[in-house]
C-alpha positions as CSV (number, residue, x, y, z in Angstrom):
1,X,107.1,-50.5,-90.4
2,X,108.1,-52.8,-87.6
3,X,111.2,-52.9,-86.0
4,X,112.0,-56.5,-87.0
5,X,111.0,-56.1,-90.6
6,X,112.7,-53.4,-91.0
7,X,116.0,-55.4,-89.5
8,X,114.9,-58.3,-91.8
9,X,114.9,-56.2,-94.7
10,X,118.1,-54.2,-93.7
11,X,119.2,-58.3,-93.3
12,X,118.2,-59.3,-96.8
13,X,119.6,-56.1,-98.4
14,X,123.5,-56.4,-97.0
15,X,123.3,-60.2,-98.1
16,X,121.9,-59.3,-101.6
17,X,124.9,-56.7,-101.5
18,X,127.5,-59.2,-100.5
19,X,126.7,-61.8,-102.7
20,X,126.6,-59.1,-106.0
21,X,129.9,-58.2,-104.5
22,X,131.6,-61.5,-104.3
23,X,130.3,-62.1,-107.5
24,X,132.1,-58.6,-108.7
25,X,135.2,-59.8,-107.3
26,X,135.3,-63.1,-108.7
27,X,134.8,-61.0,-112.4
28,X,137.8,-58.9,-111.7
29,X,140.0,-61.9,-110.4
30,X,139.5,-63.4,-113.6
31,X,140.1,-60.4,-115.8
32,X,143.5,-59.5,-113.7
33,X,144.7,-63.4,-112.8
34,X,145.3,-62.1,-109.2
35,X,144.3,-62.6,-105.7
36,X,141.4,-60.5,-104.9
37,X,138.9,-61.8,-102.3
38,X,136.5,-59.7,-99.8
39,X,138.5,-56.7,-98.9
40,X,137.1,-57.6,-95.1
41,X,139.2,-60.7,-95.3
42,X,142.7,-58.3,-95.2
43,X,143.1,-58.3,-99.2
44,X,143.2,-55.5,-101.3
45,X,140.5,-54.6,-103.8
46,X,140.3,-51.6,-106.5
47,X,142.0,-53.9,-108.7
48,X,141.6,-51.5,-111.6
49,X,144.4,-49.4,-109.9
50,X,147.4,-51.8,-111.1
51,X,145.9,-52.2,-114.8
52,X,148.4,-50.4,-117.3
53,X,147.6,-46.9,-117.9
54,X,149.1,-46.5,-121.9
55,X,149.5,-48.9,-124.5
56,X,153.6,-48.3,-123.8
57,X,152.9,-49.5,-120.1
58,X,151.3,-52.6,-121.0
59,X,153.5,-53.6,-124.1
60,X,156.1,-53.2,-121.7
61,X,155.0,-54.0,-118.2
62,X,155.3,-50.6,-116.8
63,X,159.1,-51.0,-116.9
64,X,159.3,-47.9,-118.4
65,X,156.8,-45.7,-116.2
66,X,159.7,-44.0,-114.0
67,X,161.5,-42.5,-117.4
68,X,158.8,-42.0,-120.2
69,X,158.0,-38.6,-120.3
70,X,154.3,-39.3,-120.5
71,X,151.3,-37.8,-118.8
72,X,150.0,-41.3,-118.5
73,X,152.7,-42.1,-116.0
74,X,151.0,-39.8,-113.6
75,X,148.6,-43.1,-112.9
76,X,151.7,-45.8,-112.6
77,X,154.9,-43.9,-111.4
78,X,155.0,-40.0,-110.7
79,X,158.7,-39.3,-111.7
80,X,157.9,-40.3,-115.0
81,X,155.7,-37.4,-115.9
82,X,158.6,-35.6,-116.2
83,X,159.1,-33.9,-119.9
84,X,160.5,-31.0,-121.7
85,X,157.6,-30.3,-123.8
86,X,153.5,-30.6,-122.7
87,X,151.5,-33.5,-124.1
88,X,148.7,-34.8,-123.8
89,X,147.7,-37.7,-124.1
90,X,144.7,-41.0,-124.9
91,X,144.1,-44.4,-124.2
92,X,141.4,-46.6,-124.3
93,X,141.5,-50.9,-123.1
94,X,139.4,-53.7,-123.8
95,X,139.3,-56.3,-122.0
96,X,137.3,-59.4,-122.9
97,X,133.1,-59.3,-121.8
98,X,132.9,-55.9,-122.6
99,X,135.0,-54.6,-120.1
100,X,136.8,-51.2,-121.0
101,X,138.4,-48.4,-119.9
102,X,140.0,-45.2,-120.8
103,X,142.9,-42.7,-119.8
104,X,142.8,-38.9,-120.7
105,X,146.1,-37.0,-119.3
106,X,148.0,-33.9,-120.2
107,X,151.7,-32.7,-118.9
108,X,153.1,-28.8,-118.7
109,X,156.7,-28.4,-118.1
110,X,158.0,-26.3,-115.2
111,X,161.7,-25.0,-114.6
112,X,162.7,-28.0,-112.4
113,X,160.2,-30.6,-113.1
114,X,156.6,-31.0,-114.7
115,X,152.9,-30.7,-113.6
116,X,150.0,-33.4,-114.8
117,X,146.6,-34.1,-114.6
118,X,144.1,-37.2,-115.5
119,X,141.3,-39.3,-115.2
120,X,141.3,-43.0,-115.5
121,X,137.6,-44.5,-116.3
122,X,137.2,-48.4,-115.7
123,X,133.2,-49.8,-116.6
124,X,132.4,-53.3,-115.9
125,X,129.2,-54.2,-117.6
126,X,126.5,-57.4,-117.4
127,X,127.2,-58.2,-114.0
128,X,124.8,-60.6,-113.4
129,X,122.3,-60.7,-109.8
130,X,121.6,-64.3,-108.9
131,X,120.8,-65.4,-105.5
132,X,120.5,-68.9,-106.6
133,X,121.8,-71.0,-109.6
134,X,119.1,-70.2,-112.3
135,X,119.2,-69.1,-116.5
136,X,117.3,-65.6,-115.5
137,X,119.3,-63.4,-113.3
138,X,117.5,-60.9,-110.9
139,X,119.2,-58.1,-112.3
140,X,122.2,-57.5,-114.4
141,X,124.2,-54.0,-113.2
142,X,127.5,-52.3,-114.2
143,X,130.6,-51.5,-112.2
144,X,132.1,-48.4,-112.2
145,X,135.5,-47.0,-111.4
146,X,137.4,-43.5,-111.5
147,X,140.4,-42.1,-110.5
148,X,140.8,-38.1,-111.3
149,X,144.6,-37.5,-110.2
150,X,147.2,-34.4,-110.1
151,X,151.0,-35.0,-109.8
152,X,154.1,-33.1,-109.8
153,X,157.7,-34.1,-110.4
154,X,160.6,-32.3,-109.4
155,X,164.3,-32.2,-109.6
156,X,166.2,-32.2,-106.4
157,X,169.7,-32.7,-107.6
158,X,170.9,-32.8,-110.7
159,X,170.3,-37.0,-110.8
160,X,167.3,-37.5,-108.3
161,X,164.1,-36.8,-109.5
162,X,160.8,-36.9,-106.3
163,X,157.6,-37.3,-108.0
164,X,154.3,-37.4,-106.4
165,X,150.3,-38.1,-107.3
166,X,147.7,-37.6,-105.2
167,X,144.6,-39.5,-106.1
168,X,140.7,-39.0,-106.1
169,X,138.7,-42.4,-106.2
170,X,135.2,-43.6,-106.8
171,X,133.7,-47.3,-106.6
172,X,130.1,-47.7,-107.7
173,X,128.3,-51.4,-107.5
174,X,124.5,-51.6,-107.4
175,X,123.4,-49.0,-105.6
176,X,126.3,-48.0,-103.2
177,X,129.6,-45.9,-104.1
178,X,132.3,-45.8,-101.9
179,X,135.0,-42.4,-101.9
180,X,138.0,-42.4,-101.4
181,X,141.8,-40.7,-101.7
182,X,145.3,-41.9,-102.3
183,X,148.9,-41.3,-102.6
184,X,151.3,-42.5,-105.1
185,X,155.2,-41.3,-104.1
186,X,158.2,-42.1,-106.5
187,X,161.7,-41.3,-106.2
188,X,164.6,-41.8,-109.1
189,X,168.7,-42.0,-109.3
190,X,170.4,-41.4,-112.6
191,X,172.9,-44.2,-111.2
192,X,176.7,-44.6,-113.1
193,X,176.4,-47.2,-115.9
194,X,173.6,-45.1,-117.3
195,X,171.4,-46.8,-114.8
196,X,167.6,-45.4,-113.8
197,X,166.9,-46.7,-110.4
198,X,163.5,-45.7,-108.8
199,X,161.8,-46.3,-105.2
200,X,158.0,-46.6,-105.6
201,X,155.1,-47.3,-103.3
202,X,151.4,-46.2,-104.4
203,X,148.4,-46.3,-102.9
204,X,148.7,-45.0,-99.5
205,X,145.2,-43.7,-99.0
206,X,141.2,-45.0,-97.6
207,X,137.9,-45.9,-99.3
208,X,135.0,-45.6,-97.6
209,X,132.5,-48.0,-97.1
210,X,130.4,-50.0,-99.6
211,X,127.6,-50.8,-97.6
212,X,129.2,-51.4,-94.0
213,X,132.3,-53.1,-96.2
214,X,135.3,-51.2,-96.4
215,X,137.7,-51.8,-99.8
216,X,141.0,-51.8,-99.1
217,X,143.8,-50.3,-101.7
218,X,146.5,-52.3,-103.2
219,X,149.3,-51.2,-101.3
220,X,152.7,-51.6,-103.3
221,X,156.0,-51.3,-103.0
222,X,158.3,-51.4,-106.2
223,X,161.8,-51.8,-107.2
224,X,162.6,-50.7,-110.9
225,X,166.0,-50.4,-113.0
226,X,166.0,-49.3,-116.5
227,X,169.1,-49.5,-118.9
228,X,168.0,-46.9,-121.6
229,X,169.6,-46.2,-124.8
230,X,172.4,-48.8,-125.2
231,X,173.1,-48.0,-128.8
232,X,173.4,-44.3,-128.9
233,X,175.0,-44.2,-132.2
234,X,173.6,-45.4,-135.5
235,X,169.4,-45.4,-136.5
236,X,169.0,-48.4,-133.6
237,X,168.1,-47.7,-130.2
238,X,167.5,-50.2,-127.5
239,X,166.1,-50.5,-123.9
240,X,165.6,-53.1,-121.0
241,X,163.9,-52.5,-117.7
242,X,163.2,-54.6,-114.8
243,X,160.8,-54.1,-111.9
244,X,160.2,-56.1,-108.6
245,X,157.3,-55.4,-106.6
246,X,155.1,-56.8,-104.1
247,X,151.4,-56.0,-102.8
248,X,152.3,-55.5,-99.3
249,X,148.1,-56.0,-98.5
250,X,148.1,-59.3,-99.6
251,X,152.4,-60.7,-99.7
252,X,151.8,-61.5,-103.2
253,X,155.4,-60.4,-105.1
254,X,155.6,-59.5,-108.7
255,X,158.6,-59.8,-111.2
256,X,158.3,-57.9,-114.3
257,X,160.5,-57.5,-117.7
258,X,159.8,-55.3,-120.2
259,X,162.1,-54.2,-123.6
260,X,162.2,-51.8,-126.4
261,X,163.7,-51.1,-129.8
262,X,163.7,-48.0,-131.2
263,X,164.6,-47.6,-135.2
264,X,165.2,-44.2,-136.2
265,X,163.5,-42.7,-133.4
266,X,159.9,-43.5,-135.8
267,X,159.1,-47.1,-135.0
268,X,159.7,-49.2,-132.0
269,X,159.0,-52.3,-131.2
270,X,158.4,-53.5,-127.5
271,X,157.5,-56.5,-125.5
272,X,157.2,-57.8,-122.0
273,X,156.8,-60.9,-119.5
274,X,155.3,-60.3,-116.1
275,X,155.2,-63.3,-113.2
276,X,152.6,-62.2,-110.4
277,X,152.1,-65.3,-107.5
278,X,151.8,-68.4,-109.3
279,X,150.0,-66.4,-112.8
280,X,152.3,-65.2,-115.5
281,X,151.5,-63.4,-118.7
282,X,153.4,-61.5,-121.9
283,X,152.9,-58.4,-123.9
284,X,153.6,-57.2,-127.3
285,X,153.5,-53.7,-129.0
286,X,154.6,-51.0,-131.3
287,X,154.7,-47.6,-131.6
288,X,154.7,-45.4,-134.4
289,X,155.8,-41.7,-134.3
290,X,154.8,-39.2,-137.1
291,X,156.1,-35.4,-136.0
292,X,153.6,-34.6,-133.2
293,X,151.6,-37.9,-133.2
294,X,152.0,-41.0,-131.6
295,X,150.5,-43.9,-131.8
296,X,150.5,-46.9,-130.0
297,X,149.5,-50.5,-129.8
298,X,149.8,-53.3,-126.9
299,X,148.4,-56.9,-126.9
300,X,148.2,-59.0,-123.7
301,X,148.6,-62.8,-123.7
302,X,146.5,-64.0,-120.9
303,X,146.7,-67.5,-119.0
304,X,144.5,-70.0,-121.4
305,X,141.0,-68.8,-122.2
306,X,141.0,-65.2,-120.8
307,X,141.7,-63.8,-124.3
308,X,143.8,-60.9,-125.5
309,X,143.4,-57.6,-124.2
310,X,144.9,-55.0,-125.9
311,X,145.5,-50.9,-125.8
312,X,145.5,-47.8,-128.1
313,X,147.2,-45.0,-127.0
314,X,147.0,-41.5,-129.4
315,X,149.6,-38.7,-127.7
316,X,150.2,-35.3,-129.4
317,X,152.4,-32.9,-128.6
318,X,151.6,-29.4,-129.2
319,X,153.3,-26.8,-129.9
320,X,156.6,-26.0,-132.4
């Protein structure tokens, strides 16, 4: 083949490639309500990293991630995977168009701290190829995403917990896949006034390229306080939580506020409110506890005409 056709076709491919992306992009800024443009443009993509990992997470707006005791954390703040007992742990998301994905985790105490594992799966489908406005598309493809993770929280002092994940990730679209790794680190004081405070920044990692097109990670940096338990007396149990963050890829800042009520440690009820640039969006949810199971539920309110999203999350605990 001559040089120049093969150039041409080389040409024709990347552009093909680049428009399928922008195209992806523009899905995922509509199912997230946030700033995601070409990651060659100095904003961040992987936009599946900062979706709730449990149906707890997203009734709540991750509020609770630094204190929950759940393997799931292990995807949204480390030194909440911290627990007295293994679990392990389920949840599965749909979005609107088809759009899914699902969280398998487990936890294992240790003397000072506790050990996880995971994999979060995100699958776009009926992305549709067009290279010009037209009713047939030239193709229609699906978007996958994983992250397989490992993370280990430990005690330092008897009121600072450290908690650390390090990430394995994989982008496919069309017929590239980029590879990459990441680091999520976490740090929490057991302040006076019954106070959580926690230090979070995630993402600190690479992806290689998609087709000459590097993605770059969300990088953030969060602030989060929790007030937990403020009735400890009596078969009602309350908690608020508050976390400011910003993407410090893109400048974009995020305020969220999540609560929950616990009635005799079986059923709790939970909401949340989350403002992210000029987009903001609520969340409501329940839980229901039943000896080893848990189950629980999480609805999204989306800006007008992006639906309801919502989240089951199954965790058992084995054991006595």
């Amino acid at each position: 083949m001559p040089i120049r056709e093969a150039s041409s076709n080389m040409d024709n491919k990347l552009k093909l490639f680049r428009m399928i992306r922008g195209q992806f992009l523009i899905f995922i800024f509509i199912i997230l309500c946030s700033d995601i443009i070409y990651a060659d443009a100095g904003n961040s993509g992987m936009a599946f990293l900062k979706i709730p990992s449990s149906a707890r997470s997203a009734a709540t707006m991750t509020v609770f991630s630094q204190m929950s005791g759940a393997p799931s954390s292990l995807f949204e703040n480390p030194v909440g995977i911290k627990t007295d007992h293994p679990y392990f742990t389920f949840s599965h998301n749909v979005w609107f168009a088809d759009v899914s994905g699902d969280v398998i985790a487990l936890s294992l105490p240790s003397k000072k701290g506790a050990f996880a594992c995971g994999l979060n799966f995100v699958r776009i489908p009926g992305i549709e190829v067009r290279d010009k406005p037209s009713n047939d598309p030239l193709n229609t493809i699906e978007a996958q995403y994983l992250t397989a993770a490992v993370g280990y929280s430990h005690s330092i002092f008897n009121k600072l917990e450290l908690g650390g994940t390090i990430k394995y990730l994989y982008e496919s679209l069309y017929t590239e896949c980029g590879r990459g790794a990441a680091l999520d680190v976490g740090v929490q004081w057991n302040a006076p006034s019954s106070l959580d405070i926690s230090l979070l920044i995630r993402n600190l990692g690479f992806m290689s390229a998609l087709y000459e097109e590097k993605t770059v990670l969300p990088l953030i940096f969060q602030i989060g306080i929790v007030r937990p338990e403020i009735f400890v007396e009596g078969p009602l149990n309350a908690s608020v939580g508050l976390n400011l963050g910003s993407d410090l890829t893109t400048g974009e800042s995020k305020a969220q506020v999540g609560a929950e009520i616990g009635i005799k440690k079986i059923l709790f009820i939970r909401g949340g409110f989350e403002h992210i640039g000029s987009i903001n969006r609520s969340s409501l949810g329940f839980g229901l506890k039943v000896k080893r199971f848990q189950l629980d539920y999480a609805l999204l309110f989306m800006p007008e005409g992006l639906g309801y999203p919502y989240l089951i999350t199954l965790t058992y605990r084995p054991g006595k």
